[in-house]
C-alpha positions in Angstrom: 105.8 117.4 63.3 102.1 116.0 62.5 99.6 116.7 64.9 99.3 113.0 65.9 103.1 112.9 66.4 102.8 115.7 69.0 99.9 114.1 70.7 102.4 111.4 71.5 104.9 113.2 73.2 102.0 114.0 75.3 101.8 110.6 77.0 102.5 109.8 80.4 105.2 107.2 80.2 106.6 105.3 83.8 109.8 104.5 83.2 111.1 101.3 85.0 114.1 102.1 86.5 114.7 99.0 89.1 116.0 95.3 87.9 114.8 92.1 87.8 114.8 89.8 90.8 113.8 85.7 91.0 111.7 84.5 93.9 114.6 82.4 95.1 117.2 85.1 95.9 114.6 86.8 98.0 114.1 85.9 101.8 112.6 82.7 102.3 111.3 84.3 105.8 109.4 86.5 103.5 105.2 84.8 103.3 104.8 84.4 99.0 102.5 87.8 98.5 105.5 89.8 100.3 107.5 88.3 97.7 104.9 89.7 94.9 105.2 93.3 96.8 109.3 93.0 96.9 109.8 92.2 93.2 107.5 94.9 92.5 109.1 97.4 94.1 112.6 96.5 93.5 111.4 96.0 89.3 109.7 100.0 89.4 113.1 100.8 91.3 110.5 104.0 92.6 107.3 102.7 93.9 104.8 103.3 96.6 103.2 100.8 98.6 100.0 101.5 100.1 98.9 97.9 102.7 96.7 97.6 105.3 98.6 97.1 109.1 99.7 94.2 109.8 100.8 92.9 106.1 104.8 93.6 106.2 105.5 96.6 104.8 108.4 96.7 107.7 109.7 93.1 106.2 109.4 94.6 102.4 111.2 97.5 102.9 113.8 95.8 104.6 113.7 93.6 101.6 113.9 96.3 99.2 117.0 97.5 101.0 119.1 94.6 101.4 118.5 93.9 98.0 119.5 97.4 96.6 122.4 97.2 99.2 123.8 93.9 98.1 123.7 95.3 94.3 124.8 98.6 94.3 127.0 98.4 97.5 126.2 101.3 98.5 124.4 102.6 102.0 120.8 102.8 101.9 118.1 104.2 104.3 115.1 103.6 106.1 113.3 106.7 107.4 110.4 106.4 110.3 108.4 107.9 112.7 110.0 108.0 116.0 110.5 105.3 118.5 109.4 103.1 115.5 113.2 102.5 114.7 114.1 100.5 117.4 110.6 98.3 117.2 111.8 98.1 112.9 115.1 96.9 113.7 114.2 94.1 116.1 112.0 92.3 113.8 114.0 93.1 110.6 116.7 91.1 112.7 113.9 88.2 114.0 111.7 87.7 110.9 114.7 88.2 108.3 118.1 88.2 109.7 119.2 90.8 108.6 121.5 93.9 110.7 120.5 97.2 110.5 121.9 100.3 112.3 120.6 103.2 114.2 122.2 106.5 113.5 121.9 110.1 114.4 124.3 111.8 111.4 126.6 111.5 108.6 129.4 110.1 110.7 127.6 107.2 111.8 126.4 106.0 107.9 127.4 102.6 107.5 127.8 100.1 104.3 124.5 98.4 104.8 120.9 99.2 106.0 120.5 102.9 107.9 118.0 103.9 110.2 116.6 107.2 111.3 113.6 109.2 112.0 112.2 112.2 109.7 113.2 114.5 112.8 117.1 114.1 111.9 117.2 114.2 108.2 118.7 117.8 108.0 121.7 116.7 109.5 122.3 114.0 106.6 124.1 114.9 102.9 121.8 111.6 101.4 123.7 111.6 98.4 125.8 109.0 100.3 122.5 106.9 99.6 121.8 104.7 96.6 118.1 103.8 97.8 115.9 105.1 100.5 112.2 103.6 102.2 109.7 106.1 103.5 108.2 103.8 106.2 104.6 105.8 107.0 105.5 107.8 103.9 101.8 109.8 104.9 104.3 112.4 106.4 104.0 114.0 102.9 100.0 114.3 103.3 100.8 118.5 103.9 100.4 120.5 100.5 103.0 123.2 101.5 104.3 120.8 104.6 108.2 121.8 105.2 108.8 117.8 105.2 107.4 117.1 101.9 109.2 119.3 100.7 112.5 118.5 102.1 111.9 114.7 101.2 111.1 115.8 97.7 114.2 117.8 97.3 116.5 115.9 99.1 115.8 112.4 97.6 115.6 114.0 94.1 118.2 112.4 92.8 118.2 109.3 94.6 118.1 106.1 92.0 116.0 103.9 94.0 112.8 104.9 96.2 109.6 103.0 97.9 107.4 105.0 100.1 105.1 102.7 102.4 102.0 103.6 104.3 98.6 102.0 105.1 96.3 104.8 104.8 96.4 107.4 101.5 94.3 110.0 102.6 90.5 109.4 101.2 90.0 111.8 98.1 93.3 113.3 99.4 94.4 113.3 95.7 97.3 116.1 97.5 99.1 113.4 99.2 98.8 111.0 96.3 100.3 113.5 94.1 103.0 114.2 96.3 103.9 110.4 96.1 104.2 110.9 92.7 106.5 114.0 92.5 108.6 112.1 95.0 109.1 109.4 93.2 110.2 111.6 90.0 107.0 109.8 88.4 105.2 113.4 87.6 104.5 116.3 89.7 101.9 117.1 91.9 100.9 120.0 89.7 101.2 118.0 86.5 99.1 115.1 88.0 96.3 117.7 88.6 96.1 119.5 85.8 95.9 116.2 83.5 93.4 114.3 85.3 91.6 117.1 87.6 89.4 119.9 87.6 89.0 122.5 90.1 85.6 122.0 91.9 82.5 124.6 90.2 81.9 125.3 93.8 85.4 125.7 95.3 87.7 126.4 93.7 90.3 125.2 96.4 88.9 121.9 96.3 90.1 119.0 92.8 87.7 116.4 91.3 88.4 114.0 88.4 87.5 115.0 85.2 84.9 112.5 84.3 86.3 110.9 81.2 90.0 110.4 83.4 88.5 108.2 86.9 89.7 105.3 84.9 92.9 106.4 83.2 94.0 108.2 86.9 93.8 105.0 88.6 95.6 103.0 86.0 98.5 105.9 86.5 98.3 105.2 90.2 98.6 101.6 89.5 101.5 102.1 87.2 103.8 103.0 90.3 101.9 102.1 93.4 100.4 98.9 95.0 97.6 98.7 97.0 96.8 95.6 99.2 94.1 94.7 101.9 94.9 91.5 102.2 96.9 88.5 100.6 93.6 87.3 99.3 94.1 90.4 96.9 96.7 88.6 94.8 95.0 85.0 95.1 96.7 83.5 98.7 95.3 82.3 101.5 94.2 84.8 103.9 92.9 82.9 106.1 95.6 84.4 108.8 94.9 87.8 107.8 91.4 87.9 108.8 91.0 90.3 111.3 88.5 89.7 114.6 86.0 91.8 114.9 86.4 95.4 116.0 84.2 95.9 119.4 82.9 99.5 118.9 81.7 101.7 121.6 80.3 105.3 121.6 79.9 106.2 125.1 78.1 109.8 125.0 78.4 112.0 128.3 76.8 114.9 129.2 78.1 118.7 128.5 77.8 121.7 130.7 77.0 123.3 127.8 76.5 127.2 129.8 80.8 126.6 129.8 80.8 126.7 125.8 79.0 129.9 125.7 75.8 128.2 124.3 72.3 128.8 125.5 70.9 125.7 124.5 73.0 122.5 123.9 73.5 122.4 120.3 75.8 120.4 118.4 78.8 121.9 117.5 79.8 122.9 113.7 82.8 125.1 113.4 86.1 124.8 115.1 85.6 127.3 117.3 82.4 125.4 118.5 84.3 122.0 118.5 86.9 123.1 120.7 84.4 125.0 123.2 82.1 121.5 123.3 85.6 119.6 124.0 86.0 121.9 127.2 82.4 121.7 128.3 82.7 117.9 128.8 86.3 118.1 129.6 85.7 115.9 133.3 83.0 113.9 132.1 84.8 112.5 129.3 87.8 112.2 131.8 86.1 110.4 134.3 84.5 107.9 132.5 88.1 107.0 130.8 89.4 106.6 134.0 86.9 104.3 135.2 87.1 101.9 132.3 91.2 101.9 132.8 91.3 101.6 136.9 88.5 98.8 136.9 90.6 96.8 134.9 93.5 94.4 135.0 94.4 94.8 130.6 96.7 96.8 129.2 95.2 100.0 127.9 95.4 102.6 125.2 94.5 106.1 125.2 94.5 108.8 122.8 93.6 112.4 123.7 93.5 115.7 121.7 94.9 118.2 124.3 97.6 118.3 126.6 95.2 119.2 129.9 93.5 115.8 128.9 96.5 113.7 129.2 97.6 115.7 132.1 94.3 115.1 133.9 94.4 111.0 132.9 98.1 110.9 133.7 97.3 112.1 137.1 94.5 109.8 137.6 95.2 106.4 136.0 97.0 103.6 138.0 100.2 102.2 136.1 99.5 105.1 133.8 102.4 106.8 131.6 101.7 109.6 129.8 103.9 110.9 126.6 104.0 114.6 125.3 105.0 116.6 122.7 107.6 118.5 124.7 109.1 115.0 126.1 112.6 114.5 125.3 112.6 112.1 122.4 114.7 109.7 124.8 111.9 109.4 126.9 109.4 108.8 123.9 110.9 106.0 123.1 111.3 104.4 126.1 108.2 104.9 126.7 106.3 104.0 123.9 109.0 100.5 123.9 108.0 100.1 127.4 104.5 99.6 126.7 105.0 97.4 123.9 106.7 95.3 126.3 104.2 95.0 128.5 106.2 96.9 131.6 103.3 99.6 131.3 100.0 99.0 132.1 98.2 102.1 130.1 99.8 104.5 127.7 98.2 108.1 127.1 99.3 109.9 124.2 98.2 111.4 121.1 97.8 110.0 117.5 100.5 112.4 116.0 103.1 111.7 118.5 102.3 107.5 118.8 100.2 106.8 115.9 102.1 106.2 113.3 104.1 102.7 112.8 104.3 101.2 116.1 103.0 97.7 117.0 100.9 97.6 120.2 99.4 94.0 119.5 99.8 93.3 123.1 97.1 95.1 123.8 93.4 95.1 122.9 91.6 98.1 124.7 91.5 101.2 123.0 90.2 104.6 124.2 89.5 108.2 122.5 89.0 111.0 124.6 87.8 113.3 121.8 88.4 113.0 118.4 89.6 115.4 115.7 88.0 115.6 111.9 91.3 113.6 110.8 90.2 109.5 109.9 94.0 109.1 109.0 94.6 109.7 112.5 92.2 108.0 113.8 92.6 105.0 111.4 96.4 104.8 112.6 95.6 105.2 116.1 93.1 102.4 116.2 95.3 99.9 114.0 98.5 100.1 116.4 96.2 97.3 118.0 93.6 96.1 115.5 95.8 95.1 112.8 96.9 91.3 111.4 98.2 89.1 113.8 96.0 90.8 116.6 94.7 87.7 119.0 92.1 89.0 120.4 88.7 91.1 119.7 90.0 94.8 120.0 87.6 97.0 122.4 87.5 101.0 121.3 85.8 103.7 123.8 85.2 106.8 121.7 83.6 109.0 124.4 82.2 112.4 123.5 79.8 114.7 124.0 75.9 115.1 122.8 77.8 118.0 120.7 80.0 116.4 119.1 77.9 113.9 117.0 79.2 116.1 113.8 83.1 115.2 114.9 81.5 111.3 114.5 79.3 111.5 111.3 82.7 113.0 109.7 85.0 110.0 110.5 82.4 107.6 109.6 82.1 109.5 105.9 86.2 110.4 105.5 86.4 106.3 106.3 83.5 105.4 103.5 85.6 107.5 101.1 88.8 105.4 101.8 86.5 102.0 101.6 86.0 103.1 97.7 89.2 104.8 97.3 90.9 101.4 98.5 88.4 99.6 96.3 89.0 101.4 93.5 92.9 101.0 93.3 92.9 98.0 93.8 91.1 97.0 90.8 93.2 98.5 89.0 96.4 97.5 90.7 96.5 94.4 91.5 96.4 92.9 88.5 99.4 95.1 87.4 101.2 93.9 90.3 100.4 89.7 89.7 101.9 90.8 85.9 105.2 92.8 87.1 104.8 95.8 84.7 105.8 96.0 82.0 108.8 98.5 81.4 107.6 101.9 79.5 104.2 101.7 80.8 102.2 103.9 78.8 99.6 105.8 80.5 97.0 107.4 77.6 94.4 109.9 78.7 92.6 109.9 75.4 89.2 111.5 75.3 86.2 110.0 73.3 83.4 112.9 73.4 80.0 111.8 72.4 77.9 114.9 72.3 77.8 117.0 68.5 79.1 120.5 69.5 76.5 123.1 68.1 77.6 126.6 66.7 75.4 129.0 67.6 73.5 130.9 64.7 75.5 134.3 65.0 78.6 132.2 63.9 
C-alpha cells in the first residue's frame, strides 16, 4: 500500500446511519427550527443535541422516537432523570399528541414510546429497543462513572441514538468524548489521542493540540448540534429572548473561630470550603428564611448539605423539603407538586432536582452555598430562567466573606462554556442548515511551517 493510501485509512469518517425525512411528515406542533433539529437527528440516526432550556429538546426527542417507532415498529426509549417522566409525558401528549408509557421493567415494554429513569435501567434487556433518547444525557459527564459505562455498553448495539442536554461541561472535553463513544462515533480514548495532548503541567489534565482547535470542532459538528437560540439557524427569536436574570450576592458574616481559622481568610481547598460552609451555617440560613417567609411567591431553594435543608425545612412556611434518602415516590410527588403550584417553596439539591424539570411557575431562586460545579449550578438556575419564563427571575446566592473563591470559580467555569458554546456553534450550525452530508469526512491534516534543524553531531 503507498504511504498516501495508508494516510487515508487514517481518516475520521461519520457514517450516516439514519434516513431521510420531509418537513411535512413531521409534527406540525413542532415550531420550524425543531423541525431543522428533528431531521438532523433522525438523518445521523446517532446524534447529540446540546440546546439551551427552554428550546424543545423534550418535543425533539419525542419526535425522534415516534419517527423511529412508526418505521422500524419496534419499541423505543426515552431515559430521564427522575420525576422528569411524568412532567415529559404530559407535554409530549399536549404539545404533540402523541402517547407514551411509564414503565418500571421488561414486562411492561410496549410497541410504541417507553419511559424510564437512569435508576431502573438494570432491570431492562434493551435489545428489545430499536432507538433510545438520553434526555439530560450529562449523566455521562463521570470519566470512570458506573452509568456511563452501563449506557455505553448497554446501548452498544442499538441502531438509533440521540443524547440531549443543555450544558456540555466547559473544557469538559471527558464528557464530550463520552458522547462520542456512545454514539459508536469514536472512543473517548481515540478522540484524545487524535486531537489532544496531555497538559506540560499536568499530566491529568487534556488541551488541543494547536493545529486540531479547528478540525476538533468540525468532528464535534459532524454528529452534534449546538443551539442557543432559533436565531442560530436564521428564525425569529424574538420569543426566545430571555428577561433578564436579577442577580444577588448577599454576603453574611462567618464565625470564622468555628472553621479553625485565626483570622477570616478565604477559603482554598476543600477542606477549607467545607469548614467556611459550617462557620456561616445560621447566617446563611437565616437570611434564606427571611427572603422566603416575607413573601407571598413561590420559591426555590438549593442547598449543599442535608443539615441545611433540614434547618430550612423546619423553618420555612409552606416549605417541602426533598432528600436523597426520600423514597423516590415521594420525589416525584413532590417535585410535581411544586410545579403545580400546590407548594409554596421547594428545598432540594441540584443533583436530586436539577436536572430536566420545568419550574417556570416560579421566579425566585435561592443558593445556600454553592459547590465548584457551574453544570450544577447552570441547571439549577434554568429550571426557572429558561424560554418561555414570564417574568424577571430573582437568584439569592448567599455566602460567606470566605467563600468569594467558590464565586470567582463559577463565574470562570461559565466564561469557558460562553466560548465553548460559541465556538460549536460556528462550526455546527451551518452543518445542521445543510443536513450532512453522508460519509462526512473528518481530515486532521497538519501543515507545519517551521524548517526542522539537525543539529551538527548528526
Amino acid at each position: 500500500m503507498e504511504y498516501g493510501e495508508f494516510l487515508k485509512t487514517k481518516r475520521t469518517k461519520i457514517i450516516t446511519s439514519g434516513f431521510e425525512i420531509g418537513r411535512h411528515d413531521l409534527n406540525p406542533g413542532l415550531f420550524e427550527f425543531q423541525k431543522d433539529l428533528a431531521k438532523f437527528a433522525i438523518k445521523k440516526g446517532k446524534s447529540a443535541l446540546f440546546a439551551n432550556t427552554g428550546t424543545g429538546k423534550t418535543q425533539i426527542e419525542a419526535e425522534f422516537l415516534y419517527q423511529i417507532n412508526k418505521r422500524e415498529n419496534k419499541p423505543v426509549l426515552l431515559l430521564c432523570p427522575l420525576a422528569v417522566a411524568e412532567q415529559w409525558k404530559r407535554e409530549v401528549k399536549n404539545i404533540l399528541g402523541y402517547e407514551s408509557y411509564i414503565i418500571e421493567n421488561q414486562n411492561q415494554i410496549i410497541s410504541g414510546i417507553n419511559i424510564t429513569n437512569y435508576e431502573k435501567l438494570h432491570k431492562f434487556d434493551v435489545s428489545a429497543f430499536e432507538g433510545v433518547a438520553l434526555d439530560e444525557s450529562s449523566v455521562m459527564k463521570s470519566f470512570n462513572g458506573k452509568t456511563r459505562d452501563l449506557l455505553i455498553e448497554m446501548f452498544k448495539e442499538t441502531p438509533y441514538k440521540l443524547a440531549a442536554t443543555a450544558t456540555p461541561a466547559p473544557n469538559d472535553y471527558m464528557e464530550l468524548g463520552n458522547h462520542a463513544e456512545f454514539l459508536n462515533v469514536m472512543s473517548r480514548n481515540e478522540m484524545l489521542s487524535m486531537y489532544f495532548i496531555h497538559d506540560s503541567g499536568d499530566t491529568a489534565k487534556w488541551r488541543l493540540k494547536k493545529h486540531a482547535v479547528n478540525k476538533f470542532w468540525e468532528f464535534i459538528a459532524s454528529w452534534a448540534a449546538v443551539l442557543k437560540s432559533p436565531g442560530d439557524l436564521g428564525y425569529d427569536d424574538e420569543r426566545y429572548n430571555l428577561l433578564p436574570l436579577n442577580l444577588n450576592e448577599i454576603q453574611v458574616k462567618s464565625d470564622y473561630t468555628k472553621s479553625g481559622l485565626l483570622f477570616n481568610a478565604v477559603a482554598k481547598t476543600l477542606t477549607e470550603k467545607r469548614q467556611a460552609k459550617k462557620a456561616s451555617f445560621e447566617n446563611r440560613m437565616n437570611a434564606a428564611i427571611k427572603l422566603v417567609n416575607n413573601s407571598e411567591d413561590k420559591w426555590m431553594i438549593w442547598c449543599e448539605l442535608n443539615a441545611e435543608s433540614d434547618y430550612l425545612k423546619k423553618n420555612i412556611t409552606d416549605g417541602v423539603e426533598v432528600k436523597g434518602a426520600d423514597k423516590d415516590e415521594y420525589k416525584k410527588k413532590a417535585m410535581l407538586d411544586f410545579a403545580d403550584n400546590k407548594i409554596k417553596c421547594l428545598v432540594s439539591k441540584a443533583k436530586i432536582c436539577g436536572f430536566g424539570l420545568n419550574f417556570q411557575n416560579c421566579h425566585n431562586v435561592i443558593f445556600v452555598g454553592l459547590s465548584d460545579s457551574f453544570e450544577q449550578y447552570y441547571q439549577a438556575v434554568r429550571r426557572c430562567w429558561r424560554f418561555g419564563q414570564e417574568k424577571i427571575v430573582n437568584v439569592y446566592i448567599i455566602t460567606s466573606e470566605q467563600e468569594k473563591n467558590t464565586i470567582n470559580n463559577i463565574n470562570r467555569k461559565e466564561r469557558d462554556y460562553e466560548k465553548m458554546m460559541e465556538e460549536m456553534g460556528k462550526l455546527t450550525i451551518d452543518i445542521v442548515k445543510h443536513n450532512l452530508f453522508d460519509g462526512e469526512i473528518i481530515d486532521t491534516s497538519y501543515n507545519p511551517k517551521i524548517n526542522m534543524k539537525l543539529p551538527k553531531w548528526l
